[in-house]
C-alpha positions in Angstrom: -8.5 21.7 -9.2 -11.4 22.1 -6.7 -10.5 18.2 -6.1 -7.2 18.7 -5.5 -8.5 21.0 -3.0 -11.1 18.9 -1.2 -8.0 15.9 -1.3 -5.7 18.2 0.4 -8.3 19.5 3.1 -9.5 16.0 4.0 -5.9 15.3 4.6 -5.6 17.7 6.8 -8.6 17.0 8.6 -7.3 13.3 9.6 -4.3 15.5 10.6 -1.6 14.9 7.5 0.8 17.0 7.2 0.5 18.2 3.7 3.5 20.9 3.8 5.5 19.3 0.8 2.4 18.8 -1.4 3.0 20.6 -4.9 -0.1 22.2 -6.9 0.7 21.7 -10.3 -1.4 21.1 -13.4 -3.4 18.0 -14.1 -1.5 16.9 -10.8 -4.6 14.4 -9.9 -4.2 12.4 -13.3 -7.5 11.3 -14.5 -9.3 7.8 -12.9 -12.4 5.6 -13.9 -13.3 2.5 -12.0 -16.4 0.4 -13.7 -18.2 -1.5 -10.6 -20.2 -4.7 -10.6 -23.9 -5.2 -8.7 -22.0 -6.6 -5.7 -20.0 -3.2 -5.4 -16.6 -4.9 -6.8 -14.1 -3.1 -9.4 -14.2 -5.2 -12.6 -12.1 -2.7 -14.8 -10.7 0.3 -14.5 -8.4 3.1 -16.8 -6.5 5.5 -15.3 -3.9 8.4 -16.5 -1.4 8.9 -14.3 -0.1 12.8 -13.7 3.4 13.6 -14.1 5.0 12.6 -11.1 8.5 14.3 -11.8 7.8 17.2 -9.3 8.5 14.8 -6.5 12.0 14.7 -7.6 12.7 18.5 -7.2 10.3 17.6 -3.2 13.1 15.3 -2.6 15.7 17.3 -4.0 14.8 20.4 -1.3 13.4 18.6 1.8 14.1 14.8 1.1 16.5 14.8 4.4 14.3 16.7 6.9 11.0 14.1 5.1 13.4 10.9 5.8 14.8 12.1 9.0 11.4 12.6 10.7 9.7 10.0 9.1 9.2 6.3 11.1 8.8 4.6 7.9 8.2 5.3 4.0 5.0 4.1 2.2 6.2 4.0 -1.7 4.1 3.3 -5.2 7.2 0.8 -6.4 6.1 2.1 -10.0 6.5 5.5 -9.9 9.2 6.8 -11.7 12.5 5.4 -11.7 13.9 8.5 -10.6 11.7 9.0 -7.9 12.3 5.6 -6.6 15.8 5.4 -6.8 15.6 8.7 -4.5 13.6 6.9 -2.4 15.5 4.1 -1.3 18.9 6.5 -1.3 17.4 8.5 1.6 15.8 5.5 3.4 19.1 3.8 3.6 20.9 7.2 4.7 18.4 7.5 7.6 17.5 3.7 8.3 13.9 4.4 7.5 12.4 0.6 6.2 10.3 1.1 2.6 6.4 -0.8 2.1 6.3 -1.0 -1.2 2.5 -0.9 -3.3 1.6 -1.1 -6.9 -0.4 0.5 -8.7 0.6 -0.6 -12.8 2.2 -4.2 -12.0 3.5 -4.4 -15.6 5.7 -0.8 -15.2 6.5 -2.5 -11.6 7.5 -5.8 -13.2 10.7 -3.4 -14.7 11.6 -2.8 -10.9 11.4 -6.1 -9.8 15.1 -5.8 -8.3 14.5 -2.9 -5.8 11.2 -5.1 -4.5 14.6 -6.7 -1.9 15.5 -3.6 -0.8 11.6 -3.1 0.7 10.7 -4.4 4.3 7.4 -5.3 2.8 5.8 -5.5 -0.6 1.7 -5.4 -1.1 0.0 -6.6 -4.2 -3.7 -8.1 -5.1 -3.7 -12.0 -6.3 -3.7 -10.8 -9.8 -0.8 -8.4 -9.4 1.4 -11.4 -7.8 0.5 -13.6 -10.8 1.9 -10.6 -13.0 4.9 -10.2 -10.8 6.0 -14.2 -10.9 4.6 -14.6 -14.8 1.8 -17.0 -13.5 -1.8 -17.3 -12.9 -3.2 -17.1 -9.5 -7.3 -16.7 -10.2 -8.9 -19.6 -8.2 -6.2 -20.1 -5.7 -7.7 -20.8 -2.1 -5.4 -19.0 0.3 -4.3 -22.8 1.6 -3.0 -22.7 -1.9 -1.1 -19.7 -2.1 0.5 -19.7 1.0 3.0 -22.0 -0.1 3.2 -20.5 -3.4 4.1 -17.0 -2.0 6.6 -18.6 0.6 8.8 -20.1 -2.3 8.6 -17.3 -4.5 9.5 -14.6 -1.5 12.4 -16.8 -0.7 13.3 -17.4 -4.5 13.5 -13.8 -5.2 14.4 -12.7 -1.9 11.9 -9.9 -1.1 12.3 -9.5 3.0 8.7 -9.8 2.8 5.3 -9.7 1.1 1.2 -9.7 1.9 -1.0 -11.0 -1.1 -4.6 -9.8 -1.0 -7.4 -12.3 -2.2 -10.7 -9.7 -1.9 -13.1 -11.4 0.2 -10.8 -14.6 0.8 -8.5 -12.0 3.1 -4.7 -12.0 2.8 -1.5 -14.7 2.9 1.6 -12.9 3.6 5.2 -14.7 3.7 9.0 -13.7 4.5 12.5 -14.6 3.9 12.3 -16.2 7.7 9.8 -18.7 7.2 6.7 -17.0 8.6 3.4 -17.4 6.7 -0.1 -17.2 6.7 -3.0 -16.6 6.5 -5.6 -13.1 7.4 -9.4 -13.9 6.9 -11.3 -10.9 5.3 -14.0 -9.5 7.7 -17.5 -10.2 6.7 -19.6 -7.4 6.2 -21.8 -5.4 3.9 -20.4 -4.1 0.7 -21.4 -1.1 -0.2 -17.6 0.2 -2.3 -14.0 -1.6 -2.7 -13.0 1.8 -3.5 -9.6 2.4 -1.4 -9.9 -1.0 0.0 -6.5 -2.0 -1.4 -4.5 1.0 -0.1 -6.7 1.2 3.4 -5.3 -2.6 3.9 -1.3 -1.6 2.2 -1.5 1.4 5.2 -3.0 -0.6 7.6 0.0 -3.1 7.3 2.3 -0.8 6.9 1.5 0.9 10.1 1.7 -2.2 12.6 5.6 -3.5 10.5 6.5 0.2 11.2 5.5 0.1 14.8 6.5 -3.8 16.1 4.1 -5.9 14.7 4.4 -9.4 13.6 3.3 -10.2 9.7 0.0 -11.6 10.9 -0.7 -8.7 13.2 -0.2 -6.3 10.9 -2.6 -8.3 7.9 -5.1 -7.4 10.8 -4.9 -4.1 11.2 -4.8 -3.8 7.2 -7.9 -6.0 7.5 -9.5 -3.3 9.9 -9.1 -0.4 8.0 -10.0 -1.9 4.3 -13.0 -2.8 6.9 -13.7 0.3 7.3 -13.9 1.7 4.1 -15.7 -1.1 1.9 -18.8 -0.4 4.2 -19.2 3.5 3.2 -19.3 5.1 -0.2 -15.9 7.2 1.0 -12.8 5.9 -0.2 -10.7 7.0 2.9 -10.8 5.0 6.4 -12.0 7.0 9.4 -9.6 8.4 12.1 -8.5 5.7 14.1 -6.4 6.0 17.4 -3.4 4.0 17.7 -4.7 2.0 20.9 -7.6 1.0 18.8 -5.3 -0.7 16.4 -3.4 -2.4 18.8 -0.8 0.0 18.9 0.4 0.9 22.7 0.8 4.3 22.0 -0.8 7.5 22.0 -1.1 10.7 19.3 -1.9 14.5 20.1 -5.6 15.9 19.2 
């Protein structure tokens, strides 16, 4: 569709490649998101497209994806297929898996392949799902604990909680927690927030940093986009993330 279309071209202009994207129809799914006064999502209904393409992507070019890639960013409830395809080329090439969520009660099913991820990223209310408890009104001091015995109980390598405007607490299986304080600034849209922080941590694990490092530069870059009406962060440069590197123009 002409969304598709605009998707795929702002992609490109924040230089993805988007080679092994697949135009098929109803690809984008359908998604509502009902907002409050303050700018937060209260509910939301979404269709999801069918994702069984992917399979035949992997299928053709899932060696020459995996070989070049640094790291794989993965939707732990997509379909089982696809997942299991996932993790088969990410062990062949040594490539570590941050895993997100997008329907906790399909990811619920895949709870085992969560210890086969370097990192797994879920909202409060996703966690409470996830470990068949309820997290609403936990203060991060709370939680921290909380997420350090259940990482270790069900031995995920590690995992970052987000709490909306109470920031992040992140755990692993060697002991480290924490917590990352949300920036305070002017909502204007949550849209994206979520995934901008998931990429944002996913991005400083992939490239050396620390669990609470990393919770800041997902903090940055859900930042960035809760203060715009886009959903997608703004081009950042790797030195401005902390990231002692450098990228071609």
């Amino acid at each position: 569709t002409g969304t598709g279309a605009d998707v795929i071209r702002k992609l490109q202009d924040h230089k993805v490649n988007t080679d092994y994207i697949r135009a098929v129809p109803d690809g984008m799914g359908t998604w509502l998101a009902v907002f409050d006064n303050g700018g937060d999502v209260v509910a939301s209904i979404s269709k999801r497209p069918d994702l069984r393409p992917i399979v035949d992507i992997l299928d053709d070019h899932g060696d020459e994806i995996f070989r070049n890639a640094d790291s794989i960013a993965l939707e732990i409830d997509c379909d089982k297929e696809i997942v299991k395809a996932v993790f088969y080329y990410a062990e062949k090439y040594r490539k570590p898996v941050f895993a997100a969520v997008s329907n906790m009660s399909i990811a619920v099913e895949r709870r085992d392949f969560l210890r086969f991820c370097s990192c797994f990223v879920c909202n409060q209310q996703e966690a409470g799902i996830l470990f068949s408890d309820d997290y609403s009104g936990k203060t991060p001091e709370e939680m921290i604990p909380i997420i350090s015995a259940k990482v270790q109980a069900a031995r995920i390598p590690a995992m970052i909680v987000t709490m909306g405007a109470d920031g992040a607490v992140y755990a692993n299986l060697h002991g480290e927690s924490g917590h990352c304080p949300a920036r305070k600034l002017e909502v204007k849209d949550t849209t994206g927030a979520g995934d901008a922080f998931c990429a944002g941590a996913a991005i400083g694990l992939t490239y050396g940093k620390g669990l609470k490092e990393a919770c800041g530069i997902g903090a940055m870059l859900a930042a960035s986009v809760i203060v715009t009406s886009e959903s997608v962060c703004p081009r950042f440069r790797p030195r401005e993330l902390g990231l002692d590197m450098d990228v071609e123009d």
